[in-house]
N, C-alpha and C positions, 0 to 999 in steps of 0.2 A: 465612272466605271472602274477606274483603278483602283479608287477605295475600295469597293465593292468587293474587289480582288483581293486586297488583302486577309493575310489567313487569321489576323485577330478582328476584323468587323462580322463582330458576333458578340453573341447575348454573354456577358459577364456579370457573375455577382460580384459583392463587395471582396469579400474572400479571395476571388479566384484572381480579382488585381494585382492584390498584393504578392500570392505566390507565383501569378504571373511575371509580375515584373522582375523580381529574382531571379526566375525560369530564363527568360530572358535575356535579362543580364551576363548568366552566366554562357548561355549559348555564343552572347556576341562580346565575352568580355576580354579579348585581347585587342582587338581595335578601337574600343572602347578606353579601355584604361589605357593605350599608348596615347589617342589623342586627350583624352584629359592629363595626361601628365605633362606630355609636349605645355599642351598651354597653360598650365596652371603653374607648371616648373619657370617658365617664361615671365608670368606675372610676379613670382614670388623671388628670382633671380632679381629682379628689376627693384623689387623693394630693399634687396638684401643692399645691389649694388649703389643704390642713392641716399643708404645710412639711416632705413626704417628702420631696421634690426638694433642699428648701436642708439638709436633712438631710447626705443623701449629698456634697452638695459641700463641708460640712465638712471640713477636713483636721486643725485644731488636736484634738489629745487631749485636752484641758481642756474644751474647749468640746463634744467627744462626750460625753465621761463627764456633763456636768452634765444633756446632756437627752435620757439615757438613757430615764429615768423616762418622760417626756412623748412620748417617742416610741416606745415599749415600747404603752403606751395607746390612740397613735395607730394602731399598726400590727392590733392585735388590734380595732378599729373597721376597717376596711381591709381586712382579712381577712374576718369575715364581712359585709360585705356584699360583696366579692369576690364568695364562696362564692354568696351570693346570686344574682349579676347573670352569673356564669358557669353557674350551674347554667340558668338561663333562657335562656341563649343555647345552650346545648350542646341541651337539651329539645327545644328553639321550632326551631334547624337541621332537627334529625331527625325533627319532627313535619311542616316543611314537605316535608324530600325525600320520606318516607314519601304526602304528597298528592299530592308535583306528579310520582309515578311510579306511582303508582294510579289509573287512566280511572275518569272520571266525580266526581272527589272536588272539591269545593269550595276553590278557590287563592287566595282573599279573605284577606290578610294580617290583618286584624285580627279575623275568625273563629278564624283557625287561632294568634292570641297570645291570644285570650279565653281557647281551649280550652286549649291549654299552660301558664294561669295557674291555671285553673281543674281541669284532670283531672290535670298530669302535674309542673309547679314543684315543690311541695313534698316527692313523691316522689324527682325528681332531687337537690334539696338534701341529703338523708337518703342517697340513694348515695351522694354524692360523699366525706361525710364518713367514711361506714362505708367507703368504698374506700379514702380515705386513709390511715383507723388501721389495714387489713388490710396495705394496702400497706408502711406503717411498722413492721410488726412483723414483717412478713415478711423485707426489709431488714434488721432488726437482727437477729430468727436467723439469715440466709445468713450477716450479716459474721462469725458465730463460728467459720464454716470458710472467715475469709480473702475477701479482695477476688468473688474469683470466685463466692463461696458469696452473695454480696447481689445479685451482676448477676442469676445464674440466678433469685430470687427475682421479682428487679424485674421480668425477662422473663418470667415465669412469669405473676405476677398483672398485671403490663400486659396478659397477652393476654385472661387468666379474665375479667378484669374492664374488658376494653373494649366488647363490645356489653351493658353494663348501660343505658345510655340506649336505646336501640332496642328493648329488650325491658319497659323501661316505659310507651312509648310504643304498640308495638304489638300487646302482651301484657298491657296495663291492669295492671301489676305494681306492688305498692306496695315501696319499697325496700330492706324485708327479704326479701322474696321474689324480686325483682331478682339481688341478689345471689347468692343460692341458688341460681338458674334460669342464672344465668352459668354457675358451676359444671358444672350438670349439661349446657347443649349447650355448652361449649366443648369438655368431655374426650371428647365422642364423633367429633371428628375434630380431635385437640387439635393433630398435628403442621403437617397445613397452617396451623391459624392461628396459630403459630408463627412459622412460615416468612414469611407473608404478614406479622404483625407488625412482623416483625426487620429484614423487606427495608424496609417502610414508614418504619419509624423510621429507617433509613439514608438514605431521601430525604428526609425531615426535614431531617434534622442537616445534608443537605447544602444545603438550601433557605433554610433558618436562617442556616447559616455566608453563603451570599452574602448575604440580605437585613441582616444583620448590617454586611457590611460596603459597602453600599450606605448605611446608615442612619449610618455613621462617615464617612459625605462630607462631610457640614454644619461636625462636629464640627472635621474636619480643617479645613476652611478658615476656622472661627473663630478655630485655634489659630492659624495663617499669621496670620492677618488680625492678630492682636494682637501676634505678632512683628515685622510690618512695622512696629508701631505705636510700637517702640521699646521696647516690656515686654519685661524678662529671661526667660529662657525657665523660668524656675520660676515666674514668673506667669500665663504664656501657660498653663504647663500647668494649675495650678490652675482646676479645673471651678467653680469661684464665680463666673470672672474670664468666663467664657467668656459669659456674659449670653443664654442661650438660650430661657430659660423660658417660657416655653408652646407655644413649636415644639416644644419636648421633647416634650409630650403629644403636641402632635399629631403627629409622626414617628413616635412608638410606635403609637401607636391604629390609624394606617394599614399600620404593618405587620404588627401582630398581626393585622389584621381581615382580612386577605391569609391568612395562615397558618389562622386559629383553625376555618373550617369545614372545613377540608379534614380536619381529624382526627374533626369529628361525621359526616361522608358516609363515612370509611372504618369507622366503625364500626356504620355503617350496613347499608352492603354487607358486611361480615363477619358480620353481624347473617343476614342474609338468605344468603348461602352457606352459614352453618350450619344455619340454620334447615330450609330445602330439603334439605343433607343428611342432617338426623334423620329430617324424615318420611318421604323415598325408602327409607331403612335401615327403618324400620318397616312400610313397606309391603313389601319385599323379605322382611321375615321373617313 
């Protein structure tokens, strides 16, 4: 009955997702983008402070090869807790849109982080992982029939397994069961979410490619700036030289936290367009 309630479990085309989820977006997008910044600023503070950052500006092979080892350590430290602080934000997203489009539910932010620590975190943590070794090995059987054979893979289980978070959430699903339950309502109206996937990820990529090169502004004028300064231009280019470090973090933070909910509300609303369409199909028959 609470799904029922909410005011997106209704009939949506493929079109209406995508401007949906923008629509969307924008309605909820200051607590949105604070908590994706909080956590993604967190994540990327963390790599800056354990010497990812002077990692990559490295250019000498000598000096790679030696701190291979220590940054091999560092990066699997990195990674799960990544796992961690993304699985929480992707959750805690789609538990709030699921409130704040449901009348009558409680929009008290630190209710609704209790309850996504408390009923739905470690759940998502256990998708995320299961999605990514499904997703990996599906990739590696496409590539045995050649480039085209991984993409159809990758597009395949991107679509199976993009409203796993929304069915944990609103289907109390622990994440073997998630998974499973992907499965079975993505294939029952597989081709729209396809469609609607495919179109999605191409305004991604193209929303990415600008914010991309909005975020090489800085870059670019450090580079300037240290030419004017007299540095030969293979110093100016050398990323050591460029002295940015912790605006780095924070130019990243800000525009992942820009990008990163709009992928939890679209798989939200696809969550909910299929959902609507299983049960109308069930009741039709």
């Amino acid at each position: 009955m609470e799904l029922t309630k909410n005011s997106w479990y209704k009939k949506l085309d493929v079109d209406n997702v995508i401007s949906d989820t923008f629509s969307l977006y924008l309605k909820n997008f200051k607590t949105l983008f604070l908590a994706g910044f909080i956590g993604i600023f967190l994540i990327q503070f963390g790599l800056y402070e354990i010497g990812i950052y002077d990692f990559y500006q490295t250019i000498d092979p000598e000096t790679l090869a030696g701190n291979l080892g220590p940054f091999f350590s560092k990066m699997l430290l990195i990674i799960g807790v990544s796992i961690l602080m993304y699985a929480l934000l992707n959750v805690f997203m789609i538990n709030y849109i699921f409130k704040a489009t449901t009348p009558g539910e409680n929009l008290n932010i630190s209710s609704i982080f209790k309850e996504t620590v408390s009923n739905y975190w470690i759940h998502m943590v256990f998708f995320l992982i299961l999605a990514f070794l499904i997703m990996m090995v599906s990739v590696v059987l496409g590539a045995f029939i050649f480039i085209i054979g991984a993409f159809i893979a990758l597009v395949y289980m991107g679509t199976v397994l993009l409203p796993g978070g929304a069915i944990i959430v609103t289907e109390k699903k622990n994440a073997l069961d998630a998974i499973g339950r992907t499965f079975l309502l993505v294939h029952k109206t597989f081709w729209p979410a396809v469609g609607a996937t495919v179109l999605y990820a191409l305004i991604m990529i193209f929303i990415s490619l600008v914010l991309s090169a909005l975020v090489a502004i800085p870059f670019v004028i450090f580079f300037f700036g240290s030419l004017g300064e007299g540095q030969s231009f293979m110093d100016a280019f050398n990323p050591a030289n460029l002295n940015i470090g912790i605006w780095a973090v924070l130019i990243n933070s800000l525009t992942a936290a820009l990008t990163y909910p709009i992928t939890a509300i679209f798989s939200f609303l696809i969550y909910m367009k299929l959902k609507y369409d299983e049960d109308h199909k069930e009741e039709s028959v």
